[in-house]
C-alpha positions as CSV (number, residue, x, y, z in Angstrom):
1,X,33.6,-7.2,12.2
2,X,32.6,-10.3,14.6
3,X,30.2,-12.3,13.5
4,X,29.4,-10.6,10.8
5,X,30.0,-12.6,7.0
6,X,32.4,-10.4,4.6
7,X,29.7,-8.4,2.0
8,X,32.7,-9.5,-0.8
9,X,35.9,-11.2,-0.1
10,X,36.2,-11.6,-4.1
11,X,32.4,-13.5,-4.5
12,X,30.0,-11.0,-5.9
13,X,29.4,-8.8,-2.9
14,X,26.7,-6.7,-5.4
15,X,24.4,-9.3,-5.0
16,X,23.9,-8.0,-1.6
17,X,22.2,-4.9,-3.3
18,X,19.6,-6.7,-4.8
19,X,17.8,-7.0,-1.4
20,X,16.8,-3.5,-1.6
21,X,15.9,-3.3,-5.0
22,X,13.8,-6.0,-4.5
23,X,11.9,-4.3,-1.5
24,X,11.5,-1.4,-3.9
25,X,10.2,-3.7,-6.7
26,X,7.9,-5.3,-4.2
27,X,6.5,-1.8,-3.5
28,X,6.3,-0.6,-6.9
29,X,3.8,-3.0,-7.6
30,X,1.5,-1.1,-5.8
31,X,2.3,2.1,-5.8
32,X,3.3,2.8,-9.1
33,X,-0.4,1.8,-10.7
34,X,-2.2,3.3,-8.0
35,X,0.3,7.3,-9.0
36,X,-0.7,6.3,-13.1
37,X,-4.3,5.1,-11.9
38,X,-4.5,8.8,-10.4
39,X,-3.1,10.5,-12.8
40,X,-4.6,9.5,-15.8
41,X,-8.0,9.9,-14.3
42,X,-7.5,13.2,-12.3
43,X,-10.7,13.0,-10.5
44,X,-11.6,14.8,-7.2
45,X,-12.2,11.0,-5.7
46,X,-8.7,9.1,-6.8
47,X,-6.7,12.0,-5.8
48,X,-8.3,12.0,-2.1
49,X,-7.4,8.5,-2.0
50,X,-3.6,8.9,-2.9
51,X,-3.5,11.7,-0.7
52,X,-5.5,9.8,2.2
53,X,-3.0,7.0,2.0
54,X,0.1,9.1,1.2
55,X,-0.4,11.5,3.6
56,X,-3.1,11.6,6.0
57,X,-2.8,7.8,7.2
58,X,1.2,7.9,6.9
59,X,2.7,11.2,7.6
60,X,0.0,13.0,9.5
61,X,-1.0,9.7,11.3
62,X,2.4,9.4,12.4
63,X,3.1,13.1,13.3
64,X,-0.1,14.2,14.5
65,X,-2.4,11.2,15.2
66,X,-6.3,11.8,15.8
67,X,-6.7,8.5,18.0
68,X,-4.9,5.4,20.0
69,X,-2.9,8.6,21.6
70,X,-0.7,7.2,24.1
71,X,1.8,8.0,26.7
72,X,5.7,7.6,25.3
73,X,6.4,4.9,27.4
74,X,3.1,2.7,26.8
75,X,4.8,0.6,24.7
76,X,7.4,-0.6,27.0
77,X,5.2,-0.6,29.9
78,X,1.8,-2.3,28.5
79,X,2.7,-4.3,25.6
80,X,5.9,-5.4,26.4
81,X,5.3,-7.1,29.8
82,X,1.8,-9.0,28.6
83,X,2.8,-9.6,24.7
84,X,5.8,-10.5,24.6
85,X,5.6,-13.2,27.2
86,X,7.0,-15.8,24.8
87,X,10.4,-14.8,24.7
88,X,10.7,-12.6,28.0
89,X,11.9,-14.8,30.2
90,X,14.6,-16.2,27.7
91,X,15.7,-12.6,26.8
92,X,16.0,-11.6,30.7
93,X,18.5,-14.7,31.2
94,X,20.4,-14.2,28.3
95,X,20.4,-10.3,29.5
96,X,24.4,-10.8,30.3
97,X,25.3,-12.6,27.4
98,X,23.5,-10.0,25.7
99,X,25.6,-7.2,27.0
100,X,28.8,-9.2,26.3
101,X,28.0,-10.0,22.6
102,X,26.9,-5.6,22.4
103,X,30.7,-5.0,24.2
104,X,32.7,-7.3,21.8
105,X,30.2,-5.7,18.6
106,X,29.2,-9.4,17.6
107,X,27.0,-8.5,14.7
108,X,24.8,-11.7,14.9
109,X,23.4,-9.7,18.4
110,X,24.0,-6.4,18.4
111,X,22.0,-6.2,14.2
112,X,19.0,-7.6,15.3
113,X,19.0,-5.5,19.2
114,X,19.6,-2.8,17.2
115,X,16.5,-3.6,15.1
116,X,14.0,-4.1,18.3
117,X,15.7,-0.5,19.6
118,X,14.8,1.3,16.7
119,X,11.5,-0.1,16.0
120,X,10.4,0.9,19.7
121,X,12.2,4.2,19.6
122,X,10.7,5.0,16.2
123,X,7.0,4.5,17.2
124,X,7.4,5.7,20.7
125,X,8.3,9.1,19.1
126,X,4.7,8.7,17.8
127,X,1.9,10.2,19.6
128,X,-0.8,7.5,18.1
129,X,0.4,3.7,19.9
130,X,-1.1,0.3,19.2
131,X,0.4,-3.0,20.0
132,X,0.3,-4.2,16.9
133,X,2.4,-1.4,15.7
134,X,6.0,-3.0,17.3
135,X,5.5,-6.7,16.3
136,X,8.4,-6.8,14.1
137,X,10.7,-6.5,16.9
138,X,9.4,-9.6,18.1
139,X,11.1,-11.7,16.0
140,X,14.3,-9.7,16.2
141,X,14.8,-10.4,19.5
142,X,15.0,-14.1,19.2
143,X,17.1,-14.1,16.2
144,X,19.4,-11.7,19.3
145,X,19.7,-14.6,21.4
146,X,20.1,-17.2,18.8
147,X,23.8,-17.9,19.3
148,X,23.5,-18.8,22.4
149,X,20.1,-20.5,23.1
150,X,21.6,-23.8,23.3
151,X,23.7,-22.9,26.3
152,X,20.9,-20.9,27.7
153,X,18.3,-24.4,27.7
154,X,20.9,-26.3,28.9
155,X,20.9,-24.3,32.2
156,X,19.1,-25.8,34.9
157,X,18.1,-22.1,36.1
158,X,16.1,-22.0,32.8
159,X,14.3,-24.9,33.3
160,X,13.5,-24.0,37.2
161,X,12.4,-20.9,35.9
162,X,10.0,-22.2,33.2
163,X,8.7,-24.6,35.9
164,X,7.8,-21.6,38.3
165,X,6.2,-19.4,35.3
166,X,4.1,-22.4,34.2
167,X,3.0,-23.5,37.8
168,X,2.2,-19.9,38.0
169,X,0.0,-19.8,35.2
170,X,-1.6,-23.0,36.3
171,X,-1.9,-21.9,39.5
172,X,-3.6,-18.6,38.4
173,X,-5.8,-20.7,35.9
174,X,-7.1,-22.8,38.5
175,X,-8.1,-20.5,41.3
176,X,-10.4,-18.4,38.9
177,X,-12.0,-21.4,37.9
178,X,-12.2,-22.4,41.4
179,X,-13.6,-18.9,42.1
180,X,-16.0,-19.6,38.9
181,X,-17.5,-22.9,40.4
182,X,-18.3,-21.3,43.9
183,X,-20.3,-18.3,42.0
184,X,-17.8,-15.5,43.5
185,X,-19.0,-12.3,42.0
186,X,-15.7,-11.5,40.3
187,X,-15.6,-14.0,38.3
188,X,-19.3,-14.0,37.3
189,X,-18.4,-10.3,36.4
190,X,-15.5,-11.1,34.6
191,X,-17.6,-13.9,32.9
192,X,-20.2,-11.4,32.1
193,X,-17.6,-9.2,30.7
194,X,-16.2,-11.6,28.1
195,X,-19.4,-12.7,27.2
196,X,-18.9,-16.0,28.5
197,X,-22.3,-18.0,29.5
198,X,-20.1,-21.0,31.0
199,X,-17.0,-21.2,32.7
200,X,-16.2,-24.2,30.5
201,X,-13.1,-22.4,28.7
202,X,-11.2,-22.7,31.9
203,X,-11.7,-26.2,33.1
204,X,-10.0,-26.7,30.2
205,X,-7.4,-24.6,30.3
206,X,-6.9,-26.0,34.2
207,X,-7.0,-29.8,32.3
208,X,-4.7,-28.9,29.3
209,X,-2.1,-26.9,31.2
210,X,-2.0,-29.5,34.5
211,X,-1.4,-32.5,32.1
212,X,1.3,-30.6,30.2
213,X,3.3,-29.8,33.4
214,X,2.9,-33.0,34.7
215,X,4.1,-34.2,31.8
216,X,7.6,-31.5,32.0
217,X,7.8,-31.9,35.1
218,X,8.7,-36.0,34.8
219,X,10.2,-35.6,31.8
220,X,11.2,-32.9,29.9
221,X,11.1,-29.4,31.9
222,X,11.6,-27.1,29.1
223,X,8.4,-27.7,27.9
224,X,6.8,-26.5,30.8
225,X,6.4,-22.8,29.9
226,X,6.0,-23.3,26.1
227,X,2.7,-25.6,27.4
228,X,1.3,-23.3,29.7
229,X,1.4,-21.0,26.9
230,X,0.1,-23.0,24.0
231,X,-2.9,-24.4,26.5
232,X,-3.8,-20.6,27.2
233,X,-3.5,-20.1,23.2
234,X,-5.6,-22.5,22.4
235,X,-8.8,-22.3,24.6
236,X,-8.2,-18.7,24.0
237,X,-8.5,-19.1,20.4
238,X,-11.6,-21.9,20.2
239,X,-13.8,-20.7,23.1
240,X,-12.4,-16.9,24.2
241,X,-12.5,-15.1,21.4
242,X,-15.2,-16.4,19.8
243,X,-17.8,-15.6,22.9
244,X,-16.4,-12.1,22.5
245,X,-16.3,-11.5,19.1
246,X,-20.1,-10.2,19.1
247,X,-19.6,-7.4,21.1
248,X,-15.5,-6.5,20.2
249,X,-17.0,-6.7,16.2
250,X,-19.7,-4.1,16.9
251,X,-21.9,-7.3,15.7
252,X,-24.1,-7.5,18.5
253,X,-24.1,-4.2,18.5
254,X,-25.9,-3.3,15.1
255,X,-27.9,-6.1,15.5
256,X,-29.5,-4.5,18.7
257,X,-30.1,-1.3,16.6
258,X,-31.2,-2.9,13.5
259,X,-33.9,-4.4,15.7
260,X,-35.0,-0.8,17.3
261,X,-35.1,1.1,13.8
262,X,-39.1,1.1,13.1
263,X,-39.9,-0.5,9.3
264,X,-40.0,2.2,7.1
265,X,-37.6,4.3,8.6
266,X,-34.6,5.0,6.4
267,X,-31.5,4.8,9.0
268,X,-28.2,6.9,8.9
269,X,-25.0,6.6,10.2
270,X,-23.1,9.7,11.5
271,X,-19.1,9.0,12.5
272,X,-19.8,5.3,11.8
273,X,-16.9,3.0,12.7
274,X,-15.6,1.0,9.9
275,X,-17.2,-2.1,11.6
276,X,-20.4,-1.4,11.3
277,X,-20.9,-1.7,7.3
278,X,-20.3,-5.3,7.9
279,X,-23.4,-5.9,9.8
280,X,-26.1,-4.6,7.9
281,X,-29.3,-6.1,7.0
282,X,-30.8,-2.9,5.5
283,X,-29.4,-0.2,3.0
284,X,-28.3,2.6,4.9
285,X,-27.2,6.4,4.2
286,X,-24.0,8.0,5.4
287,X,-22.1,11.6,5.2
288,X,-18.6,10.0,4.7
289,X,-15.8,8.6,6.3
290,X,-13.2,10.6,9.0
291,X,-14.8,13.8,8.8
292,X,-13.1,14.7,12.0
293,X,-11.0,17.4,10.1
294,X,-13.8,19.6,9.0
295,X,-15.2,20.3,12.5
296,X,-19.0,20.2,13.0
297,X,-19.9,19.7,9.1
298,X,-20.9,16.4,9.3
299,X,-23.0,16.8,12.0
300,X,-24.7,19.9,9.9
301,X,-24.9,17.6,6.7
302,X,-26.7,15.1,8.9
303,X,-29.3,17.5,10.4
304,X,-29.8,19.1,7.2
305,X,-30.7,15.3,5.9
306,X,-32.9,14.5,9.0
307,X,-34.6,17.4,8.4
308,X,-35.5,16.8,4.7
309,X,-38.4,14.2,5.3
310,X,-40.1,12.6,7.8
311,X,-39.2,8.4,8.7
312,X,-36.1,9.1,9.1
313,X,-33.7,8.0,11.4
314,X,-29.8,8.0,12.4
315,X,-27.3,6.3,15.5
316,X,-25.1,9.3,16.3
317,X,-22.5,9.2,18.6
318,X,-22.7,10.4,22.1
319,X,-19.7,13.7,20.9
320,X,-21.7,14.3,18.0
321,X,-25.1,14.9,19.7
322,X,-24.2,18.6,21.2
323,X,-26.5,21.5,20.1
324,X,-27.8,19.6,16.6
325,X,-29.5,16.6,18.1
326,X,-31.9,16.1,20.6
327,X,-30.5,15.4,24.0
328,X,-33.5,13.4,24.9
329,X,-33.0,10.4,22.2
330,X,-33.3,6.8,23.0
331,X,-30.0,5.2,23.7
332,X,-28.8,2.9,21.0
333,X,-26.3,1.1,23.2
334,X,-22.4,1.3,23.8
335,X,-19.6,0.1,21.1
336,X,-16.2,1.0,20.8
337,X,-15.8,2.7,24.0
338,X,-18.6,5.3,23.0
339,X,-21.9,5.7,23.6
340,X,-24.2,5.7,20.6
341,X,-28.4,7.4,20.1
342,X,-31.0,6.6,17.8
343,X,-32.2,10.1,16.7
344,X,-35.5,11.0,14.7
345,X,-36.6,14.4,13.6
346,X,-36.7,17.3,14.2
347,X,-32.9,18.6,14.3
348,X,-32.0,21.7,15.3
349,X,-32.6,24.5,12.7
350,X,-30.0,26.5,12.9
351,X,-27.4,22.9,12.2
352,X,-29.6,22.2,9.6
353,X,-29.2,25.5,7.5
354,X,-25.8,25.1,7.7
355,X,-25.9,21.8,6.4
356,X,-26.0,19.9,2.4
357,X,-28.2,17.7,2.8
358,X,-26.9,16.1,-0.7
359,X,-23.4,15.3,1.1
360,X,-25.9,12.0,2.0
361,X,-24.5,8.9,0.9
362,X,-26.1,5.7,-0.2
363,X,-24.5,2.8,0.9
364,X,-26.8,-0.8,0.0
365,X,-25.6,-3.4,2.0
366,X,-24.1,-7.0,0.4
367,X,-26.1,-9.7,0.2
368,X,-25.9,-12.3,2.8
């Protein structure tokens, strides 16, 4: 078949099986001491693990998933476009060449398209979506247009074209920071947004990106789009993210409730996100991880626990509050898209009978 290498032609073509063995052996290494681990110790807590991973974060993730629920096509319309923006414009110009090498079944294009289409098919059929989820097509896709990259740089549409994209992104950079040095309010909001005190990150980006084309523009024009890139990449990296870590990490966020629990209170956390264990300066109590399965029960466990002595308190989130909690509750703040109350005694009676109050946790925090 064209361009693809003969698996034998007389040379040992088993030594193409070992690829997949390998895999297996990789895998083994976990998976076969985690069955043993479970077996031989048969308790109620390794078994929910196996079966957690196994099944309940594989199959029924994958079937039936609880969160991240997206729309078919969210893949191809939202991450595409924006992630992918390293090799888009190279994989729209080769777009002929890439039908051509599918029509003649060139192997060295049509293995690796074939690859990106399953990988999109495959977790588009899934109801649960993140981006993250269809990064190994990525790569695919520019081992696709591989055998003819060469010609593709060489044309002088390519290099117009990484011109315009850069100027674009310069141009883009430069009016928001324009629009950030005369105080126009959506830029202050956007500012406020990220967490960003000072519009510092894009002067920068304006002074990295403008040299760089400059620089293409006299001398070498294919670098033009790779440097509007790598100039957003990297004052993204060393002054973006870091300015919004506090609030994506939940950090800010515990710290704020940290600082309203009153000393000698004994704090709780009810549908806690995983997050939030990192950020502790206090031991805490909890009623176990995911219980979205078993309805309400949490939420009865917890009142049950409120209810058991006094200085007690617990963050609850704002879909867990209903009939058990008081409505009335200070706000704690807002973290992953939900809004979260600090709720003290008395819970409702009739959650609390319902409720094990021994299904409490203790978690003790690791020292800092």
């Amino acid at each position: 078949m064209a361009g693809l290498a003969p698996i034998d032609a007389g040379k040992g073509g088993w030594r193409w099986w070992l690829a997949p063995l390998a895999m297996l052996l990789a895998v083994s290494l976990w998976f076969v001491p985690m069955l043993l681990a479970v077996a031989s110790n048969g308790s109620p807590e390794y078994v929910a693990y196996r079966n957690e991973l196994l099944f309940k974060q594989t199959v029924s993730r994958y079937a039936a998933s609880w969160h991240h629920v997206k729309s078919w096509y969210y893949f191809i319309v939202e991450v595409v476009p924006p992630l992918w923006l390293s090799v888009e414009p190279a994989a729209v110009l080769a777009g002929a060449a890439f039908h051509n090498a599918w029509r003649e079944r060139d192997a060295r294009v049509w293995l690796p398209l074939t690859w990106v289409l399953l990988v999109l098919l495959f977790f588009s059929l899934s109801p649960g979506k993140r981006g993250v989820y269809i990064t190994p097509a990525l790569p695919a896709l520019a081992i696709a247009a591989l055998p003819f990259i060469q010609a593709l740089l060489a044309r002088n549409g390519v290099r117009r074209a990484g011109l315009i994209l850069g100027a674009l992104f310069f141009t883009a950079g430069a009016i928001f920071a324009g629009a950030c040095a005369a105080h126009a309010r959506f830029a202050v909001e956007a500012m406020a947004l990220a967490n960003l005190g000072s519009p510092l990150a894009f002067y920068l980006y304006v002074l990295l990106c403008g040299c760089g084309l400059a620089y293409a523009w006299a001398r070498v024009p294919l670098a033009a789009w790779p440097v509007a890139l790598g100039s957003l990449a990297i004052v993204f990296s060393y002054f973006i993210a870091p300015a919004m870590n506090g609030e994506n990490s939940s950090r800010d966020f515990m710290r704020a409730v940290q600082s309203q629990v009153k000393p000698g209170e004994e704090l709780a956390l009810v549908a806690y996100k995983e997050q939030f264990l990192l950020y502790l300066d206090r031991p805490i109590v909890n009623f176990g991880h995911r219980r979205v399965f078993e309805g309400p029960q949490e939420s009865y466990d917890a009142a049950a626990w409120l209810n058991g002595a006094p200085n007690r308190v617990m963050l609850v989130p704002a879909d867990q509050m209903k009939d058990c909690f008081d409505a009335n509750s200070p706000k704690a703040g807002v973290s992953s898209d939900e809004e979260w109350f600090l709720v003290r005694p008395p819970a409702a009676t009739s959650c609390a009978e319902k409720g094990d109050a021994g299904k409490a946790i203790q978690y003790v925090a690791p020292m800092r």
